[in-house]
N, C-alpha and C positions, 0 to 999 in steps of 0.2 A: 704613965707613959706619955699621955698630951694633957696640958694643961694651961688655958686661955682664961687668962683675965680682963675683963673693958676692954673687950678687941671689936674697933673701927675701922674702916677701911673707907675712903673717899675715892674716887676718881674727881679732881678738881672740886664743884661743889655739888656732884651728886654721890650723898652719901648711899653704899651697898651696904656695912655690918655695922650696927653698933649696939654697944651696950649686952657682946656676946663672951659669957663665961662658961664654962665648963671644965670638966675634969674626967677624963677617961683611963679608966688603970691600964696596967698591964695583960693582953687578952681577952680586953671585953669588946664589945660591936658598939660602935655609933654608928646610926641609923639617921642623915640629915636627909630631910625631905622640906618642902617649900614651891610655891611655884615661881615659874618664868622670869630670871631677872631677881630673883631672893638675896641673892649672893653665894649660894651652893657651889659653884664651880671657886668663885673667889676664897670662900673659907677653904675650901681645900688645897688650890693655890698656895692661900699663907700655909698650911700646915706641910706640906712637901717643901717649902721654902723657896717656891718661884714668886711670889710679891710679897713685899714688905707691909705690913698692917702701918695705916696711918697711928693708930691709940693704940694702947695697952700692949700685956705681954702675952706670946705662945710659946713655950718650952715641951720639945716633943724628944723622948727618950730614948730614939735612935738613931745613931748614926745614918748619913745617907746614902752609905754603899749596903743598909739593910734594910731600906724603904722601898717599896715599891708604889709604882702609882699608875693608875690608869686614866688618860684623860678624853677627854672629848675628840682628840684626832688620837692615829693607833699610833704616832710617834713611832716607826718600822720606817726603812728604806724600801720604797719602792720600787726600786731599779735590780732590787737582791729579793732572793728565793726566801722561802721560811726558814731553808735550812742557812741560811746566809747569814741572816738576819738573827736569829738566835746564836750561832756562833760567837758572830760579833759581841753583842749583849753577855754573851756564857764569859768572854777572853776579858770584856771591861771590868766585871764583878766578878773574875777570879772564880768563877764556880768549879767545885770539884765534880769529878764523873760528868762533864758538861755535854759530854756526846748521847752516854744513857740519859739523864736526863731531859736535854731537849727531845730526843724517840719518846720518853714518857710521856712530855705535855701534848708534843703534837700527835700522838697516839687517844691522847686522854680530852683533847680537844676536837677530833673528828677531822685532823690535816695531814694528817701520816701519808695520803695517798698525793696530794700537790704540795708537799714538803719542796720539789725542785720546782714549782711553778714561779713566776717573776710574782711580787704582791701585787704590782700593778695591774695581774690579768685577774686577781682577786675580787669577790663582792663584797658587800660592805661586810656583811654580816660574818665572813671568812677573814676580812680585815681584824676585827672587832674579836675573833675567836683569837688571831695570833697575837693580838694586845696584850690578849691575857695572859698568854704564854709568856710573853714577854716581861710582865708586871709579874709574873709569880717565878720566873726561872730561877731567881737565886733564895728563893727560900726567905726572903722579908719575914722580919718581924713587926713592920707594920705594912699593912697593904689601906693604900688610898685608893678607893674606885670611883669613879665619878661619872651615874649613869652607865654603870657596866652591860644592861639589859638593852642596852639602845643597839638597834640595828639584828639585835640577832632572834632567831628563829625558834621557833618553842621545840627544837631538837637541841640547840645552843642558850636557850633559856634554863632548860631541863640538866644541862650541863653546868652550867654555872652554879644554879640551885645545888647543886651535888657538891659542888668547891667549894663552897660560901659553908655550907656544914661541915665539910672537914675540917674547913680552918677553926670555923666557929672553938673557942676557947681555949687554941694552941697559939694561936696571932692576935695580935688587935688589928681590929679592920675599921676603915669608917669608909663608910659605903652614902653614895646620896644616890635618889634615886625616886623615882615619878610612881614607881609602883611600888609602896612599902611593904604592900601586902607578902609579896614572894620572901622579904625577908625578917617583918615583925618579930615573928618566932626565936629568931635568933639573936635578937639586939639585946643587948643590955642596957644600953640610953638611947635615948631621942632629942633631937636636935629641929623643932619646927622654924624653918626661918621664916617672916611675913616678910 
């Protein structure tokens, strides 16, 4: 499924990746962990195909209307409802049943009750639950997460935990993340970046 050879990545002359290989099949978990400034948010970056790697090569084995990705802002319009905002997203990627399905996530994510609330009257951590929704609405066959655990509450922690195992060996995931522990169990590789 993704496959990086001597992947480099500079901003001018402060180099973030280098000399990073790996090979993740079809359904397995990469687990990148590193701290502050590693380059974790930027490998994933390249691997969703919002920056280009100065070196080497990354070939990732989905299309990108079957990618999903989570990033460090919930990437939702603010000014629209959850039910708005899923819509939207549900009509881009063509989802079938998009009406039953959005009631599922936001049912299965704990927003079913402020579905018509503006995200803007949102807290973080209700921000961060509809990301999700938003990142798994169309059924990816690869989901990028990046720091998926941030912001939310050991009710939406406990939730996630529960998504992260069902996908577990029906998806390929690459998850990074401060706390490896919640998802060890389920990775198949590891990814330390210094």
């Amino acid at each position: 499924m993704i496959h990086v050879r001597s992947l480099e990545k500079r901003f001018g002359s402060r180099r973030v990746l280098s000399g990073i290989d790996f090979e993740l099949p079809r359904d397995g978990f990469l687990l990148v962990t590193g701290a502050n400034g590693s380059g974790k948010t930027t490998l994933l970056r390249i691997l969703v195909g919002l920056v280009a790697p100065t070196r080497g090569t990354v070939e990732v084995g989905a299309d990108r209307g079957r990618l999903g990705f989570l990033a460090h802002e919930p990437l939702v319009y603010r000014e629209l409802t959850a039910l708005e905002n899923l819509d939207l997203f549900g009509r881009l990627y063509r989802v079938p049943e998009r009406r039953e399905r959005i009631g599922m996530l936001l049912e299965r994510f704990g927003l079913w009750e402020a579905r018509s609330e503006r995200v803007a009257a949102y807290s973080r951590g209700m921000g961060q639950r509809l990301a999700l929704c938003r990142a798994l609405l169309h059924a990816p066959e690869l989901l990028v997460l990046d720091e998926p655990y941030a912001s939310l509450d050991e009710q939406g922690g406990a939730l996630l935990d529960r998504e992260l195992e069902e996908l577990s060996g029906s998806r390929t995931l690459v998850v990074s993340t401060h706390d490896p522990a919640r998802v060890e169990r389920l990775a198949t590789q590891r990814l330390s970046l210094a």
